[in-house]
PyMOL commands that place a pseudoatom at each C-alpha (Angstrom):
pseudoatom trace, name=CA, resn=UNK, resi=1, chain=A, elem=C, hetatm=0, pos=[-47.724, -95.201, -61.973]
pseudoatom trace, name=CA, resn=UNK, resi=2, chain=A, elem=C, hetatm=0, pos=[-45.995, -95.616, -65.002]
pseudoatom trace, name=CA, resn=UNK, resi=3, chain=A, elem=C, hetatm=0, pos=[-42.421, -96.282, -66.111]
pseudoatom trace, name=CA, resn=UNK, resi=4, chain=A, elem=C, hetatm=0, pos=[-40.205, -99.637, -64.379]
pseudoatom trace, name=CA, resn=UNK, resi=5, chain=A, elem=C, hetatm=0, pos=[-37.906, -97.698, -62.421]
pseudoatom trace, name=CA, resn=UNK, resi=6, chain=A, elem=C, hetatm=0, pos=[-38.705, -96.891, -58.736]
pseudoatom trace, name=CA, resn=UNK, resi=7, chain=A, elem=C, hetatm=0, pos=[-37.058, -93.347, -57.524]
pseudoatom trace, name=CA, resn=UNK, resi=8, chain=A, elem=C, hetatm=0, pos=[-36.363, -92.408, -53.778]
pseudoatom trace, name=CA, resn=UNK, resi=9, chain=A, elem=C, hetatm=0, pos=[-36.187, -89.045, -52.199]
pseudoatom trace, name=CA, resn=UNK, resi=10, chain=A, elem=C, hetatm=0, pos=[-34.992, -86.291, -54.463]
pseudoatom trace, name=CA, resn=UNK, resi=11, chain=A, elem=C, hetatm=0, pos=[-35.093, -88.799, -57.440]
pseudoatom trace, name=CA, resn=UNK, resi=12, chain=A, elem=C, hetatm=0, pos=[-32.588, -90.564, -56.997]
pseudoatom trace, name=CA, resn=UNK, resi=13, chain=A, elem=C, hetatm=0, pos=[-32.546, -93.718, -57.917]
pseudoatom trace, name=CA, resn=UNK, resi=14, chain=A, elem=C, hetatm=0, pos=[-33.825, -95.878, -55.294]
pseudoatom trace, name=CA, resn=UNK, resi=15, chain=A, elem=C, hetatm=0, pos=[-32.263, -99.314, -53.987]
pseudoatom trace, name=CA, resn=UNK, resi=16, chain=A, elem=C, hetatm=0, pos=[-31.957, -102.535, -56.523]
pseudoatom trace, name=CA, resn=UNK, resi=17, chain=A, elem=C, hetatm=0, pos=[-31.695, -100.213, -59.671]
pseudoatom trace, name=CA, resn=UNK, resi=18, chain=A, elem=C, hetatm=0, pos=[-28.813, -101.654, -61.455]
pseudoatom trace, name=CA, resn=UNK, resi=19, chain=A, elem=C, hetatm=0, pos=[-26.474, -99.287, -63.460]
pseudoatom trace, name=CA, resn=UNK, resi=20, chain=A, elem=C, hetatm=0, pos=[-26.310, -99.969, -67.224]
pseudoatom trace, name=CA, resn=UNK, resi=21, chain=A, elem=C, hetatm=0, pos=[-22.585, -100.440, -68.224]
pseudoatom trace, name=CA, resn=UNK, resi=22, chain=A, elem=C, hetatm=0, pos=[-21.166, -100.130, -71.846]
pseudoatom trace, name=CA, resn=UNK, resi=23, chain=A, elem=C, hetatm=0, pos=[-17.676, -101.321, -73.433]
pseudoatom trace, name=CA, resn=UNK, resi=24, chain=A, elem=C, hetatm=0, pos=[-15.303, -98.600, -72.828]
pseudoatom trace, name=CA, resn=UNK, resi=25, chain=A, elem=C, hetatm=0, pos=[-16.879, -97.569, -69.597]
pseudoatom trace, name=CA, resn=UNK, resi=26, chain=A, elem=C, hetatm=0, pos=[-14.338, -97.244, -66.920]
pseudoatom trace, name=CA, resn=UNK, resi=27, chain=A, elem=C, hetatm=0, pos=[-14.954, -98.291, -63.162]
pseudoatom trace, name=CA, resn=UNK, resi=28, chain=A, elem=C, hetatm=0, pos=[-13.233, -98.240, -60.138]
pseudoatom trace, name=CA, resn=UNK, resi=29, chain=A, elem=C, hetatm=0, pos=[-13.049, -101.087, -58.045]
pseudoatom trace, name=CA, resn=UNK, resi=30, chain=A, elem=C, hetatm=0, pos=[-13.567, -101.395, -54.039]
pseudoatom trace, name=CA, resn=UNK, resi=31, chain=A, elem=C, hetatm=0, pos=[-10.549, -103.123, -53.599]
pseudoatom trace, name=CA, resn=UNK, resi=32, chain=A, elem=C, hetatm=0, pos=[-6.884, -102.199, -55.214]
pseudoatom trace, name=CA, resn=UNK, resi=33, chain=A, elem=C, hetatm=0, pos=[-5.459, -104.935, -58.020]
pseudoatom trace, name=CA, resn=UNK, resi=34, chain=A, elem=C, hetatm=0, pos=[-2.071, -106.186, -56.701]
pseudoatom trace, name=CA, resn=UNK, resi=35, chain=A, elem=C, hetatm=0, pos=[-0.017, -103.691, -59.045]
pseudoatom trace, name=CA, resn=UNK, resi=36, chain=A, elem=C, hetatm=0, pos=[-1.805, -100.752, -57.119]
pseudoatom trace, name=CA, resn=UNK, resi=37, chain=A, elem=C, hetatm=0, pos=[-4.287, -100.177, -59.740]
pseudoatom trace, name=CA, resn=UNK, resi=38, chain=A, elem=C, hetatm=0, pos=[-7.795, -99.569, -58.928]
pseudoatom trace, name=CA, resn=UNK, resi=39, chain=A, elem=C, hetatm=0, pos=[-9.248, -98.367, -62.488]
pseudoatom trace, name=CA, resn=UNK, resi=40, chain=A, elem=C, hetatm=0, pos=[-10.422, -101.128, -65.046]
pseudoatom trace, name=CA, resn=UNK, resi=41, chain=A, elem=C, hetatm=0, pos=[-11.718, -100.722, -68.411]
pseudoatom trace, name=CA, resn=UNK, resi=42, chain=A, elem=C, hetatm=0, pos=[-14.851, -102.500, -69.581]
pseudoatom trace, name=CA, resn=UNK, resi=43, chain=A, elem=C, hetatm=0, pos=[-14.006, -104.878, -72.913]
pseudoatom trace, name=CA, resn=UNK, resi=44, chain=A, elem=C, hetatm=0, pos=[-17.385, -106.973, -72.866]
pseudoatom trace, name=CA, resn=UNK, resi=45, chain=A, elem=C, hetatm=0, pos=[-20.870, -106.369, -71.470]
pseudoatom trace, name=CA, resn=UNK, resi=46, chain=A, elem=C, hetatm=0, pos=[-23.226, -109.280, -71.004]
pseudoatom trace, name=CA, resn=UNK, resi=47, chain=A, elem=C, hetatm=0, pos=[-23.729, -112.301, -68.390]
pseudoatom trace, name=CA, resn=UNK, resi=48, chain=A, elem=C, hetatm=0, pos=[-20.386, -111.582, -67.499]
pseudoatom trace, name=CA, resn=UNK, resi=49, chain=A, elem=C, hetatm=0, pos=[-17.659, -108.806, -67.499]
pseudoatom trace, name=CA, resn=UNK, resi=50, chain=A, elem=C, hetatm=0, pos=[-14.672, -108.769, -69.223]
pseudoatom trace, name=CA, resn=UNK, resi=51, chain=A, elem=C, hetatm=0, pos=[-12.410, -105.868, -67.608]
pseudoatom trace, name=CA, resn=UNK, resi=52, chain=A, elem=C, hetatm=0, pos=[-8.327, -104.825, -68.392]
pseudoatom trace, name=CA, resn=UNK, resi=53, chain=A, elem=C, hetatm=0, pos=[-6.440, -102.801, -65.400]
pseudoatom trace, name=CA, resn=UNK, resi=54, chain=A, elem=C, hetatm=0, pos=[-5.098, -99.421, -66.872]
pseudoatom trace, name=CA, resn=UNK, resi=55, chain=A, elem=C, hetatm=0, pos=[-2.184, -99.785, -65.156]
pseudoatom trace, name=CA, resn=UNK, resi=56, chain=A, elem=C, hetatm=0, pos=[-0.395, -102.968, -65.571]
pseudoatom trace, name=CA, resn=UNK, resi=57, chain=A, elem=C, hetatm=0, pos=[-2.507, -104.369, -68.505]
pseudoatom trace, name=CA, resn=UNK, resi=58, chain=A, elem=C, hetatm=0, pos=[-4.037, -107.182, -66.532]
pseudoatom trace, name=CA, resn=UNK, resi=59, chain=A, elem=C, hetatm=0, pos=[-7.318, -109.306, -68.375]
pseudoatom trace, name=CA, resn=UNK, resi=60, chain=A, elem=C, hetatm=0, pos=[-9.820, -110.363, -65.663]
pseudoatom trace, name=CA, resn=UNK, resi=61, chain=A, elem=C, hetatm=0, pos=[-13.427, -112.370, -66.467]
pseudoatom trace, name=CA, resn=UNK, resi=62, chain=A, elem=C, hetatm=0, pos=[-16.337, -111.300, -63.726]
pseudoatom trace, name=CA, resn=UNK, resi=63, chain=A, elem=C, hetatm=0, pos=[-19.373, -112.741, -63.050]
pseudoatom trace, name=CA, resn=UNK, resi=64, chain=A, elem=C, hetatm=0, pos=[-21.873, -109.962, -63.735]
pseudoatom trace, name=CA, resn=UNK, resi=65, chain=A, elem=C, hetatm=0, pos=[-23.009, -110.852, -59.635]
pseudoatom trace, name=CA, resn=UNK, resi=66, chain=A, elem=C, hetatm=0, pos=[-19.600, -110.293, -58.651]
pseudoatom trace, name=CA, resn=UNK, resi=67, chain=A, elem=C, hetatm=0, pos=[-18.907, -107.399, -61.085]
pseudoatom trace, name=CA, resn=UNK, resi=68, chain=A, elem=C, hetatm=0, pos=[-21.539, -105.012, -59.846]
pseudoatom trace, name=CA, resn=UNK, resi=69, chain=A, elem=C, hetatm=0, pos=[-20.548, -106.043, -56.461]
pseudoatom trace, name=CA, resn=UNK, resi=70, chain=A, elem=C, hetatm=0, pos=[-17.285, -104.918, -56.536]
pseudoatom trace, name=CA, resn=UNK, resi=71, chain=A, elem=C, hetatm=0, pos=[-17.730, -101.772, -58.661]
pseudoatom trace, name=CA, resn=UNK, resi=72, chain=A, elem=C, hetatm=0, pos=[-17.204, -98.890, -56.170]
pseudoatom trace, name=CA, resn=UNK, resi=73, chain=A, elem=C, hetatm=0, pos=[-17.695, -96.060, -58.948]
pseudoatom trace, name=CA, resn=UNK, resi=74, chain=A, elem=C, hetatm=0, pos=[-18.227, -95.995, -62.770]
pseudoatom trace, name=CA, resn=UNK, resi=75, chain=A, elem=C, hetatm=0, pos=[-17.347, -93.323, -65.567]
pseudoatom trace, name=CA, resn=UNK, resi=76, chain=A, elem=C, hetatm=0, pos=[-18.910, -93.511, -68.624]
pseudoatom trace, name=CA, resn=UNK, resi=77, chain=A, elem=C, hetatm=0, pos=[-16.803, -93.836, -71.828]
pseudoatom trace, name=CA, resn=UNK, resi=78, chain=A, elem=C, hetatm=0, pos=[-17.810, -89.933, -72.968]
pseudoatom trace, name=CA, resn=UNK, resi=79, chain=A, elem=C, hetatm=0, pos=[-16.260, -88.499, -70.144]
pseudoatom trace, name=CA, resn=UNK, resi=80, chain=A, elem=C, hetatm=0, pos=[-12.502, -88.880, -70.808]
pseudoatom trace, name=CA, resn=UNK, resi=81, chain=A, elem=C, hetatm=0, pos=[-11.509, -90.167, -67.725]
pseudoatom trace, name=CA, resn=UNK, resi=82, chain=A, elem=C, hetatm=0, pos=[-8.270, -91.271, -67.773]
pseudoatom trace, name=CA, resn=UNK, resi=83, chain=A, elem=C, hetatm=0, pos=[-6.631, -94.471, -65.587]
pseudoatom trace, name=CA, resn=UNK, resi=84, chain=A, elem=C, hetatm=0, pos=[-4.206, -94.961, -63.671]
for i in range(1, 84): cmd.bond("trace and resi %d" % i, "trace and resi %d" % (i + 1))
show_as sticks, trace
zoom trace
């Protein structure tokens, strides 16, 4: 078989395969930030995340570990998703 990526039932991507994030991307997190946001935009990709709450303003630094553990859903940057 060739190609890196393994695919499950209906090809869907199969357990393990990480999502590629981009600055600008926006993701929703599993649990609320203290202002009662749950929407974060993505300022910096790399060994870790930095992400800013589209509601209050708030600058947070992830792990990427910890960041794609807590990401419950993610909208690309060409959707026009807005925050709030």
């Amino acid at each position: 078989m060739s190609g890196s990526r393994s695919y499950g039932i209906m090809g869907v991507p199969a357990l393990g395969v990480k999502r590629a994030y981009q600055v600008g991307d926006v993701v929703e997190m599993r649990k609320p930030h203290p202002c009662g946001g749950a929407a974060w935009e993505v300022l910096r990709v790399g060994i870790d995340f930095r992400i800013r709450c589209l509601r209050c303003g708030r600058l947070a630094m992830l792990e990427r570990r910890d960041f794609e553990r807590k990401v419950k859903a993610a909208h690309t940057a060409d959707a026009g998703v807005e925050g709030g």
